[in-house]
C-alpha positions in Angstrom: 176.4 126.5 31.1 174.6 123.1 32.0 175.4 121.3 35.1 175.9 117.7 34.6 173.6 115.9 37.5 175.5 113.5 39.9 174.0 112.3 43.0 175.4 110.5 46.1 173.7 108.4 48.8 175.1 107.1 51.9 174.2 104.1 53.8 176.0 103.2 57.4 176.4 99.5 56.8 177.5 98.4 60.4 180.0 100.4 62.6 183.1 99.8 60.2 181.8 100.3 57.0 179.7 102.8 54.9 178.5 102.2 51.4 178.4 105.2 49.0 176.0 105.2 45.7 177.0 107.4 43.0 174.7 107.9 40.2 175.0 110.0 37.1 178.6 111.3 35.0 181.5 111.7 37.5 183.6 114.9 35.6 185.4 118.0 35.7 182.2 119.4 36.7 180.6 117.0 39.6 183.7 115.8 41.1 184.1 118.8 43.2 180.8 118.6 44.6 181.0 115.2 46.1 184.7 115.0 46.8 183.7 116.9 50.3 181.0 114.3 51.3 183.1 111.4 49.9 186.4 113.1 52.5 183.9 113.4 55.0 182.7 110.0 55.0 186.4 108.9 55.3 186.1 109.8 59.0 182.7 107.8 59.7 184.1 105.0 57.8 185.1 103.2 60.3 187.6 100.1 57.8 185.7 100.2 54.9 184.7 102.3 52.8 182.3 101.3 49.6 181.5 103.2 46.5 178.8 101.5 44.4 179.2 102.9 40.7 175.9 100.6 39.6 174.5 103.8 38.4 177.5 106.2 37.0 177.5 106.0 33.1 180.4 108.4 32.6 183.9 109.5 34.1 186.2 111.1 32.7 190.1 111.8 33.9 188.4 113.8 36.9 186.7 111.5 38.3 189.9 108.6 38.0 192.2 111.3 39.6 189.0 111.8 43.1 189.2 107.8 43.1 193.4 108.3 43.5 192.7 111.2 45.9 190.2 109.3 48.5 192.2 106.2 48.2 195.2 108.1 49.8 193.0 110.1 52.5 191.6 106.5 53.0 194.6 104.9 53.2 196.3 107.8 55.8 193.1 107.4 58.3 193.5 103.1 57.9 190.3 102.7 56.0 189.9 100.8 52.8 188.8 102.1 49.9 186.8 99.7 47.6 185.0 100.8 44.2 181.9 98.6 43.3 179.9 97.7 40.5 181.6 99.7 37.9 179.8 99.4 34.6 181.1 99.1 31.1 182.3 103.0 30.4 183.4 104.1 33.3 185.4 100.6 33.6 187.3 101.6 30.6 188.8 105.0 32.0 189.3 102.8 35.5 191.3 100.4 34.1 193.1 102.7 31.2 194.6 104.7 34.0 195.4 101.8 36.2 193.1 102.8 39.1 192.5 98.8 39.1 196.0 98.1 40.2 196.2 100.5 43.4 192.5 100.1 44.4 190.3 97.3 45.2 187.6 97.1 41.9 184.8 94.8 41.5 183.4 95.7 37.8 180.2 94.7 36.8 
């Protein structure tokens, strides 16, 4: 079995917002491994926090249904959840399912 590679870097922005880059496919296979940091980060988040999808080039139903789950755990803990950059594929799926009506989404 292949892993698909995803990657996450954070970046404390000031003390009420962090920025979170995600590179590489967000699916049934990499969205458990960074749904713990992202639930984490809910916590140093402060208000805000941002996830920059510049570099993600796939997502699947998996990764629409994390974007659902950390807007609710951001939401319960007061922090606002807002997805970034979001290029042309991932976009589709994003806005198929509607994530674009219940989350704030700047597309790219």
């Amino acid at each position: 079995m292949t892993t698909t590679p995803i990657s996450l870097t954070t970046t404390p922005l000031d003390p009420s917002r962090v920025a979170v880059a995600l590179a590489g496919e967000l699916d049934l296979c990499t969205v458990a491994r960074i749904e713990t940091e992202l639930t984490r980060l809910v916590g140093d988040a402060g208000r805000e926090l941002m996830v920059d999808l510049t570099d993600v080039t796939f997502c699947d139903s998996s990764g629409v249904a994390l974007f659902l789950r950390m807007h609710r755990r951001c939401a319960a803990a007061g922090v606002r959840l807002k997805l970034c950059r979001i290029q042309r594929l991932p976009a589709r799926a994003i806005r198929a399912l509607g994530v674009d009506r219940m989350v704030f989404c700047s597309f790219a």
